[in-house]
N, C-alpha and C positions, 0 to 999 in steps of 0.2 A: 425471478427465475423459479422455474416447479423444481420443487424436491427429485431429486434425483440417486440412485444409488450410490454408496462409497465405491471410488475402483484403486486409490490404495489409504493407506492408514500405517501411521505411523504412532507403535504402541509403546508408554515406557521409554523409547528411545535414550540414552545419552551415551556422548564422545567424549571421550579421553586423550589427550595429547602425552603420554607418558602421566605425571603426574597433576597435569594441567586439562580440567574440566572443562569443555567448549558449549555443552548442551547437558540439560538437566530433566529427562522424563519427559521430554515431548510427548505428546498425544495428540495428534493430528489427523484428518480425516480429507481426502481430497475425494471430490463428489466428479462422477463421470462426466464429462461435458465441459467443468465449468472452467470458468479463468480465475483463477486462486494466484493474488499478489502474498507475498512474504517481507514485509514493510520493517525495516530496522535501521540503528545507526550503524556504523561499522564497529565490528566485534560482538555486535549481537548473538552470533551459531545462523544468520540465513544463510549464507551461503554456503556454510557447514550442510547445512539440510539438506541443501538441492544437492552437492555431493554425495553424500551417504543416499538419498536416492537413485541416483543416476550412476551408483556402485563404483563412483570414485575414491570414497570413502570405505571403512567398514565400521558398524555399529560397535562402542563397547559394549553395550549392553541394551535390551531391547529386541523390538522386530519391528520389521515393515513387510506389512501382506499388499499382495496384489490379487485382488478378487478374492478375498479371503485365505490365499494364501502366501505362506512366509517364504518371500526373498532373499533375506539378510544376508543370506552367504551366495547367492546366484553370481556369477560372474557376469562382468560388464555387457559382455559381448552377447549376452543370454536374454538382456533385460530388453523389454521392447518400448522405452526411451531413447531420445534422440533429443541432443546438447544444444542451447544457443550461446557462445562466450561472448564476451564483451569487447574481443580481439576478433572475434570472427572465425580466426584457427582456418582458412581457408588455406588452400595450396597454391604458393604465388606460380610454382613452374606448368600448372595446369588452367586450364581453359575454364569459364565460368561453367559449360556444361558438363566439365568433367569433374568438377569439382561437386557439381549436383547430382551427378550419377554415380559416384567415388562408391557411397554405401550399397548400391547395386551391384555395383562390378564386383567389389571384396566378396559378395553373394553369388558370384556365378553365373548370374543372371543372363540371358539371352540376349544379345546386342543390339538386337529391334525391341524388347521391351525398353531396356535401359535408354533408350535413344525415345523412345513416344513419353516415356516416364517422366524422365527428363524435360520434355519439350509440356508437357500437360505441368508440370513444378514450375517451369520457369513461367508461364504464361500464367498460372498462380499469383505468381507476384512481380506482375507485370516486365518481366524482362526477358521476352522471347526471342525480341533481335538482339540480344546482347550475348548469346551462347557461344561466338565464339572472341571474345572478349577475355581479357586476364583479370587478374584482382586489381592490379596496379592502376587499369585505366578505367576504373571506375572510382564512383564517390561513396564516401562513407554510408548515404543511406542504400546504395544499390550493394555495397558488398554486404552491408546489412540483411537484405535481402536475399541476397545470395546463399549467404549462410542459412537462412530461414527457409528456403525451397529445400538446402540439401536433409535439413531439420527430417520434412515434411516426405520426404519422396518416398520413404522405407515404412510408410503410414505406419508412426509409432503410435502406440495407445497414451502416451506421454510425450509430450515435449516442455523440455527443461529451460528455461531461458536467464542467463547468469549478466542482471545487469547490461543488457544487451545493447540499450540507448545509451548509456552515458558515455560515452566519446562524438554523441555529436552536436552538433548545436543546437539550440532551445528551439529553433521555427522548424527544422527537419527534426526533431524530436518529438515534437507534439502532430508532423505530419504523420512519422512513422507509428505512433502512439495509436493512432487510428485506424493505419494500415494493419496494425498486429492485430488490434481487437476487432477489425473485420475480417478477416481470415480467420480470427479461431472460430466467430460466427459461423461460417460458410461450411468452412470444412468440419464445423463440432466433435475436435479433439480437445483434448485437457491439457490446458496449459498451468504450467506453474512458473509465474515470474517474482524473479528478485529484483529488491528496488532498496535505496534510502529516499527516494525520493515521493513524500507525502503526497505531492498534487500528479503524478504518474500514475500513484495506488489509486486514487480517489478517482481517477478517468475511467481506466481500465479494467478494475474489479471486479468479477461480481462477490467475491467474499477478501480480505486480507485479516492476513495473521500478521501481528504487531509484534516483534522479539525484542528480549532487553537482556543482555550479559546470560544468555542461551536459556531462557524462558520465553514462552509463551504468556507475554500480557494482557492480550485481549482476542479476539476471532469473532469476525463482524459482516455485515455490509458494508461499504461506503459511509452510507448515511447512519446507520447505527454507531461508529465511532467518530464519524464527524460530530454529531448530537448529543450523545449517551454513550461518554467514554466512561471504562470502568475502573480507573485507577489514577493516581497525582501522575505516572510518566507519560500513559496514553493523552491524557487532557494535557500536556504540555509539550510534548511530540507529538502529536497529529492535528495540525492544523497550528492557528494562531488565538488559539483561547484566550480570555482572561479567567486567572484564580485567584479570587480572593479569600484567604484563610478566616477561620473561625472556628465554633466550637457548637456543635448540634445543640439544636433544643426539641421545641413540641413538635409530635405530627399532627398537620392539619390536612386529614385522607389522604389524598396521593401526594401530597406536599409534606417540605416539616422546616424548621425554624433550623437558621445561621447565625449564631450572633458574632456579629464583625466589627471592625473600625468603623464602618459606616453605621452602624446598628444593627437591629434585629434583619435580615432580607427571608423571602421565601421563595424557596426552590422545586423543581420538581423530582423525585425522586425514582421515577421512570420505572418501577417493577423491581429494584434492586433489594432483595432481602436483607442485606447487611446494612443496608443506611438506614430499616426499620425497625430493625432489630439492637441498631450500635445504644448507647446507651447514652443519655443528657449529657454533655460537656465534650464528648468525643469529639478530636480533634479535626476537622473538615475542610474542604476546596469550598465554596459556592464556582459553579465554572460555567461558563455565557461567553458567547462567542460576541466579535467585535458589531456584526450586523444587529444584535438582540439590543444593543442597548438604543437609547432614543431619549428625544431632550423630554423634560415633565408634562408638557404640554402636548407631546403625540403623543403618548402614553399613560395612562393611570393605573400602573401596576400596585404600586406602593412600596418598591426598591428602590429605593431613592440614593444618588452617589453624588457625591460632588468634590470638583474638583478645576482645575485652571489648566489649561487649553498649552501643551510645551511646544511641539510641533505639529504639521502638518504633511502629510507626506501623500504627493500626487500619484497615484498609479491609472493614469488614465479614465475607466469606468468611473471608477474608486476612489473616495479619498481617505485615507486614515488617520483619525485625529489622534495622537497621545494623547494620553490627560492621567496626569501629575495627582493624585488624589492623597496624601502625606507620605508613608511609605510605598504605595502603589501606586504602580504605573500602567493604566489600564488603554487598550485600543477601542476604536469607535469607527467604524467605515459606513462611510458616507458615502453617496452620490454625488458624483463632478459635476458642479455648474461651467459651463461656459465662463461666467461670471466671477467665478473663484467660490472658497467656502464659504457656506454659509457664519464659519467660526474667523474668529483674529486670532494669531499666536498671544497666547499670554489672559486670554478671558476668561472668566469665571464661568463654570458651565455648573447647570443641575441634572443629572439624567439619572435614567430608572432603565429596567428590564423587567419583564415581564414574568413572572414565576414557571409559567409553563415552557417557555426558552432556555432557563437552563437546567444547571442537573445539580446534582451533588456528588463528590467522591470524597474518598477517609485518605488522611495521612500518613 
């Protein structure tokens, strides 16, 4: 994705529930164009966030500029964002086109715009013949949809999207999943979605913010926190890492020494100032993902891990091996043979990973 301007930013931010702190100094930056996931468990402050934008909320303290300038206190009705809830919030006694022209009509709008408006929104997201349809007879991805045209129709510079997938099934989820991130393609609006759900962020992103109890942990690519997470909650929330603990040693240039239950490993250290800077014995992750690792013999890293073979567990493509290594319990995904594993539950296995595969993070 090219560099693109900020179109809002969110400075200082935090919220207060009477005495109860939900966000702590956000500093957030949402770039014009792009699709920015907000990746957290529940009670992290995401969905806090996307409220206090979309002036649901009010800031305790803080601002949020749009176009460099400060909204904090604009009223709802003011802001030019437009909602998607995870309910949908549609109007069951109206018509799917009236439902998609609702925002126009409150607007005053000319009866022939709101009607081609309308008709150009639904056709958007493919449900032209369905305008004069209610909510009731349709399916969760079309009222899904529904709700997304009426998003769309009042061409917000923002659309807000609150968990919007999670009530439907996993094959109409990962349909709709694609459906959303070609449409903000097409029509290159700024989306901001909220997810807990890691393999949603990872499809649909081009940048996610990762919250933990109303901080900001990390803000990445995709691939930069799949790879090169930068802390013990990110490497253990995002994705299915292995971390195996230990205590920093020597730098060897972009690498520097772990010493673990397995012994010395070497790691990559990826540009991170603080893993160069921590000091001999410093408390560490080595973290390597389940595909890094590899028996002795495809590999000659010189991480060496061993360990016996607990389960196996099929996922189709995939297969992932546990393996039992005295306190750790590390994964291994393999490629499905036809054939079955290449492993037997309960064998002795020797594997390595490769130094430039993983990363390091501190304690």
């Amino acid at each position: 994705m090219t560099q693109s301007l900020d179109l809002l930013s969110l400075r200082s931010v935090s919220k207060s529930y009477g005495p109860v702190p939900v966000l702590h100094d956000i500093d957030l930056s949402i770039r014009d164009g792009e699709f920015l996931t907000v990746l957290g468990p529940s009670g992290s402050g995401k969905t806090t966030v996307l409220r206090l934008i979309g002036g649901l909320e009010t800031v305790t303290s803080g601002e949020i500029h749009l176009d460099g300038r400060d909204i904090s206190r604009m009223p709802i009705n003011r802001r030019p964002f437009n909602t998607v809830f995870q309910d949908y919030a549609l109007f069951p006694h109206m018509t799917v086109a009236a439902n998609v022209g609702y925002g126009l009509s409150v607007r005053r709008r000319p009866r022939a715009e709101i009607k081609r408006r309308t008709d150009e929104a639904l056709d958007l997201v493919q449900l032209g013949s369905f305008s004069d349809r209610f909510p009731a007879q349709l399916s969760g991805g079309q009222r899904q949809r529904v709700a997304l045209a009426r998003a769309l129709i009042c061409q917000p510079r923002l659309i807000l999207l609150d968990e919007p997938l999670a009530a439907l099934d996993l094959e109409l989820r990962r349909r709709m999943q694609e459906f959303l991130k070609s449409i903000q393609r097409e029509i290159k609006t700024t989306f901001l979605f909220v997810t807990h759900d890691q393999e949603e962020a990872i499809g649909m992103a081009d940048r996610i913010c990762v919250m933990q109890a109303g901080r900001i942990r990390q803000l990445g690519t995709p691939h930069e926190l799949y790879y090169k997470p930068s802390c013990e909650f990110v490497a253990r929330f995002f994705g299915d890492n292995n971390l195996v603990p230990g205590t920093l040693g020597a730098i060897d240039g972009d690498y520097r020494a772990i010493d673990t239950a397995f012994g010395r490993l070497l790691c990559a250290m990826n540009g991170q100032q603080n893993l160069r800077s921590a000091a001999a014995g410093t408390q560490a992750f080595a973290v390597f993902r389940p595909e890094a690792l590899g028996t002795v013999n495809e590999k000659d890293s010189g991480n060496a891990l061993c360990g016996n073979v607990k389960e196996l567990v099929f996922a189709g493509s995939s297969t992932v091996a546990h393996i039992d290594a005295g306190d750790q319990r590390l994964r291994m995904r393999l490629a499905s043979l036809a054939e079955g594993s290449i492993y037997s539950q309960g064998e002795r296995v020797k594997l390595t990973f490769s130094p430039r595969d993983s990363h390091l993070v501190l304690s």
